[in-house]
PLY file of the C-alpha trace (Angstrom):
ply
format ascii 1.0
element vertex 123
property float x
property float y
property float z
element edge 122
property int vertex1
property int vertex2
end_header
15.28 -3.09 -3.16
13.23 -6.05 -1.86
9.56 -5.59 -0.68
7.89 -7.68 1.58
4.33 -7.12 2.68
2.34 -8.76 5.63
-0.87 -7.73 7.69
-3.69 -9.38 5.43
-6.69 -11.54 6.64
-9.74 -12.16 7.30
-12.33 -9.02 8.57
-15.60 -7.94 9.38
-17.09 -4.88 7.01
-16.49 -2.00 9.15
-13.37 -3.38 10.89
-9.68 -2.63 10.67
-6.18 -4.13 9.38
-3.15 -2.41 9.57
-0.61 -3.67 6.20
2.89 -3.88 7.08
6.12 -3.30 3.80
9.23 -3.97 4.96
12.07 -3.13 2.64
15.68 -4.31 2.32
18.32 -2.95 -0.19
19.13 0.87 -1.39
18.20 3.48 1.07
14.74 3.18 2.17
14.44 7.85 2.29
15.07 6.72 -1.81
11.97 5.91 -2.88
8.64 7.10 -3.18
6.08 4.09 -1.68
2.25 3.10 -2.77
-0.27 0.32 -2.46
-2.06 -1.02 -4.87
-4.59 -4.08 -5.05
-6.02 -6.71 -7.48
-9.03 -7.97 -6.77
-9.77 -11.37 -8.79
-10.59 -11.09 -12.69
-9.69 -7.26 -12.21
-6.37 -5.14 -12.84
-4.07 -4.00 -10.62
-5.31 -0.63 -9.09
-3.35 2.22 -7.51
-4.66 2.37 -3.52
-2.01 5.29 -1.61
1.33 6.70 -1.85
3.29 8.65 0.01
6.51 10.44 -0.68
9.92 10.27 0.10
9.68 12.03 3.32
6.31 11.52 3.90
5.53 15.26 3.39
3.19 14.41 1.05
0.28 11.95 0.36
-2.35 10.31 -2.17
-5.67 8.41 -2.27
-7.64 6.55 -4.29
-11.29 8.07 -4.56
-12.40 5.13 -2.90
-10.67 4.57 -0.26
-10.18 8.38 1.05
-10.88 9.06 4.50
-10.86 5.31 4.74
-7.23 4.60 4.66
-3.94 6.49 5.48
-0.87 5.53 4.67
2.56 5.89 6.37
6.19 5.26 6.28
8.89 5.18 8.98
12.07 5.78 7.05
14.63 4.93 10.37
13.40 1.26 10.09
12.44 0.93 6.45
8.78 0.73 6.92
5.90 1.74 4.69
2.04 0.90 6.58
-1.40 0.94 5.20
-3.98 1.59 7.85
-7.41 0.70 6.70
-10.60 1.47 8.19
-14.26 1.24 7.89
-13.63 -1.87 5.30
-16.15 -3.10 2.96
-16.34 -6.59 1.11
-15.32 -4.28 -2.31
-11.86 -3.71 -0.35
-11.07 -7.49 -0.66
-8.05 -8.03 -3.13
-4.42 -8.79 -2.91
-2.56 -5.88 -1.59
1.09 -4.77 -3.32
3.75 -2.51 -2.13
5.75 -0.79 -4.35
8.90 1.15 -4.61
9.78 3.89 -7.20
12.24 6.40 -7.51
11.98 10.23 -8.19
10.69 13.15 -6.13
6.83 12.82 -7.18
3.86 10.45 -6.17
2.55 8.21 -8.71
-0.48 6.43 -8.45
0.31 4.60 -11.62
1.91 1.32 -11.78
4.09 2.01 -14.71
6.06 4.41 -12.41
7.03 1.68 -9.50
10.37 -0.55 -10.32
10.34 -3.21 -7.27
7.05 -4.71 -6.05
6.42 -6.78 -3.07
4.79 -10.59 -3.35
1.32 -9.51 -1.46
-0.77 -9.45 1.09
-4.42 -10.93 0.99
-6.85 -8.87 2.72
-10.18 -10.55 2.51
-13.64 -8.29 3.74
-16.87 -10.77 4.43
-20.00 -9.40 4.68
0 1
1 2
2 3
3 4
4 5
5 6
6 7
7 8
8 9
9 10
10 11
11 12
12 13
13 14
14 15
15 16
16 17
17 18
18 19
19 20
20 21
21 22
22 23
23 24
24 25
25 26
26 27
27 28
28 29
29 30
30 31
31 32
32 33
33 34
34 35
35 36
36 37
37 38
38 39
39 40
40 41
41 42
42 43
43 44
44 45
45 46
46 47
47 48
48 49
49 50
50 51
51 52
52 53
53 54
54 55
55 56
56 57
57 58
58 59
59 60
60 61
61 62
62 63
63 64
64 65
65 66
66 67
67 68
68 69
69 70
70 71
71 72
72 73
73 74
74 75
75 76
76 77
77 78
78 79
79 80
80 81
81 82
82 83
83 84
84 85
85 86
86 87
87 88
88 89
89 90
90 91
91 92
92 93
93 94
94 95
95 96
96 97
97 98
98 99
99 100
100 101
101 102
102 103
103 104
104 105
105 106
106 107
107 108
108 109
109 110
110 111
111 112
112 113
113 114
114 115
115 116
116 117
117 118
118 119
119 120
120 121
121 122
């Protein structure tokens, strides 16, 4: 499956983006979906994922409340909606597909990736 993210840019702390994965390939209903970011100098950390059907969902400590993500499985569409953004939410932003029935918020569990998105948060 290919993986391409979009939505980053430039924000206020305290505004809004929306991050956009479109995927391409197997059956979207397939795979379970997550962001994750990487912030300069730092590893890759695990952000959201959602399941299969959506049914169910998982956060980051840091970003609960915060963020929510979403998937619309008709057009092959995972979002990230994030809120209430601080200058410690810039990074790089990933996408990720894996497959099996669980949500992982470890990247050792995600085959396909996306290229990134760079959401940047001045203060």
């Amino acid at each position: 499956v290919q993986l391409q993210a979009s939505g980053g840019g430039l924000v206020q702390t305290g505004g809004s983006l929306r991050l956009s994965c479109a995927a391409s390939g197997r059956p979207f209903s397939f795979f379970v979906m997550g962001w994750f970011r990487q912030a300069p100098g730092k590893e890759r950390e695990f952000v959201a994922a959602i399941s299969r059907y959506g049914t169910n969902t998982d956060y980051a400590d840091s970003v609960k409340g915060r963020f929510t993500i979403s998937r619309d499985n008709a057009n092959n569409m995972v979002y990230l909606q994030m809120s209430t953004l601080k200058p410690e939410d810039t990074a790089v932003y990933y996408c990720a597909a894996g497959s099996g029935d669980s949500i992982y918020s470890t990247t050792v569990n995600y085959d396909y990736w996306g290229q990134g998105t760079l959401v940047t948060v001045s203060s």
